[in-house]
RODO-2510 file (C-alpha; in nm, 4 decimals, decimal comma):
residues 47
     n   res          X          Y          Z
     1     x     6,4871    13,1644    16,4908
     2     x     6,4111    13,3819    16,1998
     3     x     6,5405    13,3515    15,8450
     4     x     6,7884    13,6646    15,8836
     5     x     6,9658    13,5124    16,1946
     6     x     7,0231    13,1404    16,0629
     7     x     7,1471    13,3454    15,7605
     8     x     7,4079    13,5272    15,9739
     9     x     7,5465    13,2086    16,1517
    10     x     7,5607    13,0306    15,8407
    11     x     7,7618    13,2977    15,7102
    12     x     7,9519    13,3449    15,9927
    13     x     8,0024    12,9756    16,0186
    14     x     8,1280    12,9542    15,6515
    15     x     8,4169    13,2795    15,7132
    16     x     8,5170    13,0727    16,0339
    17     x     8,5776    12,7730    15,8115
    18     x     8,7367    12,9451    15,5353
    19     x     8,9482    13,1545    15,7681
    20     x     9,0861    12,8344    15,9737
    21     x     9,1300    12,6466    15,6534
    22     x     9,3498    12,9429    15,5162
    23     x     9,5721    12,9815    15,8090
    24     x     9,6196    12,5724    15,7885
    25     x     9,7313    12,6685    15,4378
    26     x     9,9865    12,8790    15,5170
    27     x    10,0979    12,6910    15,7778
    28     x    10,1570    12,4106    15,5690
    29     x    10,3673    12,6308    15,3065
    30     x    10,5845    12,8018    15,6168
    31     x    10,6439    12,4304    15,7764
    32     x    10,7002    12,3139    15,4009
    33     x    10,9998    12,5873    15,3394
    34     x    11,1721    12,5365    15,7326
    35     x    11,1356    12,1391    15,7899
    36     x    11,3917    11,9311    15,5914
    37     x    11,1296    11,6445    15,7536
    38     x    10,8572    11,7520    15,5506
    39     x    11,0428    11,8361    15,2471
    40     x    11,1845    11,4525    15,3089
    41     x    10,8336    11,2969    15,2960
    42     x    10,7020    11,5494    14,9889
    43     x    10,9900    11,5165    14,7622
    44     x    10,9490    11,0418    14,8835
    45     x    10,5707    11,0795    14,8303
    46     x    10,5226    11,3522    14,5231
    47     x    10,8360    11,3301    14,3018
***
């Protein structure tokens, strides 16, 4: 494998982990604002 292909899947790699974390992120902020469960455990855990 030459250096300018394990460049490109590394980078690639790195947007598919940034991407994934991001939606996680905004997952946890639209389940944050519609779940009274959630809000429950933040507001116990993080007063």
């Amino acid at each position: 494998m030459s250096n300018k292909t394990f460049i490109r899947i590394l980078i690639v790699i790195a947007i598919a982990g940034v991407l994934l974390t991001a939606a996680h992120m905004a997952y946890i902020a639209y389940a944050y604002g519609n779940s009274s469960i959630i809000q429950f455990v933040a507001r116990e855990y993080w007063p």
